[in-house]
C-alpha positions as CSV (number, residue, x, y, z in Angstrom):
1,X,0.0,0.0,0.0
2,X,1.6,3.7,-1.1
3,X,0.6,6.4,1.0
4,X,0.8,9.9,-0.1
5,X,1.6,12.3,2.5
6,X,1.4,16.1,1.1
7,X,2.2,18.1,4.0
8,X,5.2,21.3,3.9
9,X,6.6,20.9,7.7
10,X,9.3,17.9,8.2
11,X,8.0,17.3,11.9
12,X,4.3,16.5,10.5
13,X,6.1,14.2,7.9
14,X,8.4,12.0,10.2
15,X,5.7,11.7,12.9
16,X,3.1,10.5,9.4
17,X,6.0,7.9,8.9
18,X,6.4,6.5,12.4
19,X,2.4,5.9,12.7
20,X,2.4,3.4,9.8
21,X,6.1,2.3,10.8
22,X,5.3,-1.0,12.2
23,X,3.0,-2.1,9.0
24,X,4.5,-3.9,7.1
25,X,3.8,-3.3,2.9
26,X,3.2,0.3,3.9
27,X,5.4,3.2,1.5
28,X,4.9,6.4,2.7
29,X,5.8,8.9,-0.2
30,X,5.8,12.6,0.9
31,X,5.9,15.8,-1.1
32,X,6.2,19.6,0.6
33,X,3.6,21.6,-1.9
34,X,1.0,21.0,-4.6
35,X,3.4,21.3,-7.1
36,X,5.4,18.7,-5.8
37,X,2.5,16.3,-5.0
38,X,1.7,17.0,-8.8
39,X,4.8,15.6,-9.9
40,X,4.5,12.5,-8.1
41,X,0.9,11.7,-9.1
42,X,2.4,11.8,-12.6
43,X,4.4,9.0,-11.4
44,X,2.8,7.0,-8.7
45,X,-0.5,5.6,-8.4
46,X,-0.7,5.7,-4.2
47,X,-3.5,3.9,-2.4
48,X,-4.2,7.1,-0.2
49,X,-3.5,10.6,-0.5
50,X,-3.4,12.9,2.6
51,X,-3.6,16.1,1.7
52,X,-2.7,19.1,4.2
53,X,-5.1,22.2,3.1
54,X,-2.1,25.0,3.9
55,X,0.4,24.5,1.7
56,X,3.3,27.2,0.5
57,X,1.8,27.4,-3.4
58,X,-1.9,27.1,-2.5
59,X,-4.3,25.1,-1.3
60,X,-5.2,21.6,-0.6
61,X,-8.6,21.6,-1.2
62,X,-8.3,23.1,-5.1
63,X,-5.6,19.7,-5.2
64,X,-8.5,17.6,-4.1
65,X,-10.8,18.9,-6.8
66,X,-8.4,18.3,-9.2
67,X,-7.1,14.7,-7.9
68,X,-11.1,13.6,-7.7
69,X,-12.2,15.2,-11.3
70,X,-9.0,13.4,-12.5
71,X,-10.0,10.2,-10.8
72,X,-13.3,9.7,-8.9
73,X,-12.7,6.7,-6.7
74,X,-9.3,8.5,-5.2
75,X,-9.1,8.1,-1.8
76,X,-8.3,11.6,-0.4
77,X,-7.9,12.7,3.5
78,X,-8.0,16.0,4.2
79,X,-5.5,16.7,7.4
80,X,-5.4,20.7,8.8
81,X,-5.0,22.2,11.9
82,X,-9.0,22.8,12.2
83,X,-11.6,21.1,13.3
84,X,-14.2,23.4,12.0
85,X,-17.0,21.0,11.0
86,X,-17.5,23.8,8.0
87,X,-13.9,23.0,6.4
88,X,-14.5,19.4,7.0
89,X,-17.9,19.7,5.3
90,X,-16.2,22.0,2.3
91,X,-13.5,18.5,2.0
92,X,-15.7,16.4,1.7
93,X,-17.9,18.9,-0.9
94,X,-14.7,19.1,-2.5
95,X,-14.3,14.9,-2.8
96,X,-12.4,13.9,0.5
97,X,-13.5,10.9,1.7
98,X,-12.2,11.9,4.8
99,X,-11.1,14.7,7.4
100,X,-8.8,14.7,9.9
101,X,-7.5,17.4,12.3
102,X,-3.7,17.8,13.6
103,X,-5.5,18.2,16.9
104,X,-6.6,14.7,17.6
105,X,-5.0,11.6,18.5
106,X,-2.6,11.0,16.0
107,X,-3.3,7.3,15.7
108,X,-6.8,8.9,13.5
109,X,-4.3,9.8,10.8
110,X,-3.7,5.8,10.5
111,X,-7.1,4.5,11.2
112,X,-8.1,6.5,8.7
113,X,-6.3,5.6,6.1
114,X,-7.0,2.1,7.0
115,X,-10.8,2.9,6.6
116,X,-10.2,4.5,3.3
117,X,-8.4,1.3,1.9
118,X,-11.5,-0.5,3.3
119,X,-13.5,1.4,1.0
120,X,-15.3,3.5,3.7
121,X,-15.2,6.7,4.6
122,X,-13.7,8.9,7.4
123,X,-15.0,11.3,10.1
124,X,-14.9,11.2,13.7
125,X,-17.9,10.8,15.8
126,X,-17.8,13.9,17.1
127,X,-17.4,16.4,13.8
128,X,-19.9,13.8,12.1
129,X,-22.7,14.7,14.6
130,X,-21.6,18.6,14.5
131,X,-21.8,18.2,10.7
132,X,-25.1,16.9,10.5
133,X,-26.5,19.7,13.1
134,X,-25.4,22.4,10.5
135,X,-27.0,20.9,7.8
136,X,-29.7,20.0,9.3
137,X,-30.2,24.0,10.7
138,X,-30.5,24.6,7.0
139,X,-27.6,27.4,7.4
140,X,-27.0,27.9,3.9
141,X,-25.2,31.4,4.5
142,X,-22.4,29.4,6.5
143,X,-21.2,27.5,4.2
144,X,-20.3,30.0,1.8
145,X,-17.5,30.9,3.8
146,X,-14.0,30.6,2.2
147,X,-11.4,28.2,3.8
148,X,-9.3,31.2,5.2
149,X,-12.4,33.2,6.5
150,X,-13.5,30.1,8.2
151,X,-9.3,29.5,9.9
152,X,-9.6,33.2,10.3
153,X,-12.8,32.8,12.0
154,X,-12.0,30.2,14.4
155,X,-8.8,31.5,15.5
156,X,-11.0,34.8,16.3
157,X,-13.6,32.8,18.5
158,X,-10.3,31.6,20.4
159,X,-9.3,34.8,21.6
160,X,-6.4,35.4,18.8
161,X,-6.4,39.2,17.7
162,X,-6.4,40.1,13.9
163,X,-2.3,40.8,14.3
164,X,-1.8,37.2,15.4
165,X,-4.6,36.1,13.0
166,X,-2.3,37.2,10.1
167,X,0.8,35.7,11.8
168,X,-0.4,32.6,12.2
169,X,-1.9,32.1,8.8
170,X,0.9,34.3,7.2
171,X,-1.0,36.6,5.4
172,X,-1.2,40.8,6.1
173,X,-2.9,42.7,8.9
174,X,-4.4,44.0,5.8
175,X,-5.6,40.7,4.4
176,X,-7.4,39.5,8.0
177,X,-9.0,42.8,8.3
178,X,-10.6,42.4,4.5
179,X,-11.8,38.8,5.6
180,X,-13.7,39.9,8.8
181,X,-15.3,42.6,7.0
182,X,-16.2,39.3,4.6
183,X,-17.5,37.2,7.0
184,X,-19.4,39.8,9.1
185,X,-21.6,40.2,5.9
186,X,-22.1,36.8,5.1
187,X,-23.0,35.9,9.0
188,X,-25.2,39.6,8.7
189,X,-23.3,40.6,11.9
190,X,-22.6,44.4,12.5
191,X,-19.4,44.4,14.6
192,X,-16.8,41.5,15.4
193,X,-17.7,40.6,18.9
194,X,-21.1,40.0,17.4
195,X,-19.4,38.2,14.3
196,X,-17.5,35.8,17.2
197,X,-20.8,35.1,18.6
198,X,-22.8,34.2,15.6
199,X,-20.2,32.2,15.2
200,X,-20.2,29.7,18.7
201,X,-24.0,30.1,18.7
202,X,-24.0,28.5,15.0
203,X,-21.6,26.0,15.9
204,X,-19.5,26.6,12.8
205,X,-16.0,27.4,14.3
């Protein structure tokens, strides 16, 4: 079985390679950006692809859509530092037949990969159930939230100011301050306190 691991930080790579280290027929193949994980599906036909979203030349979730269009029985996990049941429900929108956060137990990252090979699919019990309450609240607006407004988003609800916001995800105070103003007219909030709290009383972040 060939693993894929697309992820840009070494740390997240070696600790990928010591879960499956004791399975034996396992090859982990890594690459550090999309271009890179590109090149190898040119190459290599691996079993399971785990896709980071952040990646230095763009995102994982446009790779997805482009890995599923090209093939639609690839078996794609979407691994990011959020657990925002939005982002996992925009994966698995985008084809991902599973979603995994860098906050849980890291022996997830194996089971599921394990799952996918079984031909099932991949979500833990907790972000399946907070799925299922958004969609079943209908909240249509939510959803149209981009993939940085929704990491801006949570790391707001957390307590992070817009500074740290646009040092943690890289990007210009400029940037963070153009995706608030974003987000507080798709959640039809007038300020950002009341933004934040739209936000925990929707259960999206």
């Amino acid at each position: 079985m060939k693993v894929l691991i697309v992820e840009d930080h070494a740390i997240v790579i070696s600790g990928c390679r010591t879960l499956f280290s004791e399975d034996e027929g396992v090859t982990v193949i890594e690459a550090r950006s999309l271009a890179a994980a590109r090149a190898v599906l040119e190459t290599e036909t691996p079993d399971v692809i785990v896709l980071d979203i952040n990646l230095p030349d763009g995102s994982g979730l446009d790779l997805t859509r482009e890995i599923v269009r090209a093939d639609p029985n690839a078996k794609v996990i979407v691994f990011s530092m959020s657990d925002a049941p939005l982002l996992a429900i925009q994966a698995i929108d985008c084809g991902a037949k599973g979603y995994v956060s860098k906050n849980d137990d890291p022996m997830g990252l194996r089971d599921a990969v394990l799952a996918l090979v079984r031909g099932e699919t991949w979500l833990t019990h907790e972000l399946a159930q907070e799925i299922a309450l958004i969609k079943a609240s209908g909240n249509g607006v939510a959803t149209k939230l981009t993939e940085r407004e929704l990491l801006t988003l949570r790391l707001l609800v957390r307590g992070r100011s817009m500074a740290e916001v646009g040092s943690d995800l890289d990007v210009s105070y400029k940037t963070v301050a153009a995706d608030c103003a974003s987000i507080r007219q798709k959640l039809n909030a007038r300020t950002s306190s009341e933004m934040v709290r739209i936000a925990v009383e929707l259960r999206i972040v």
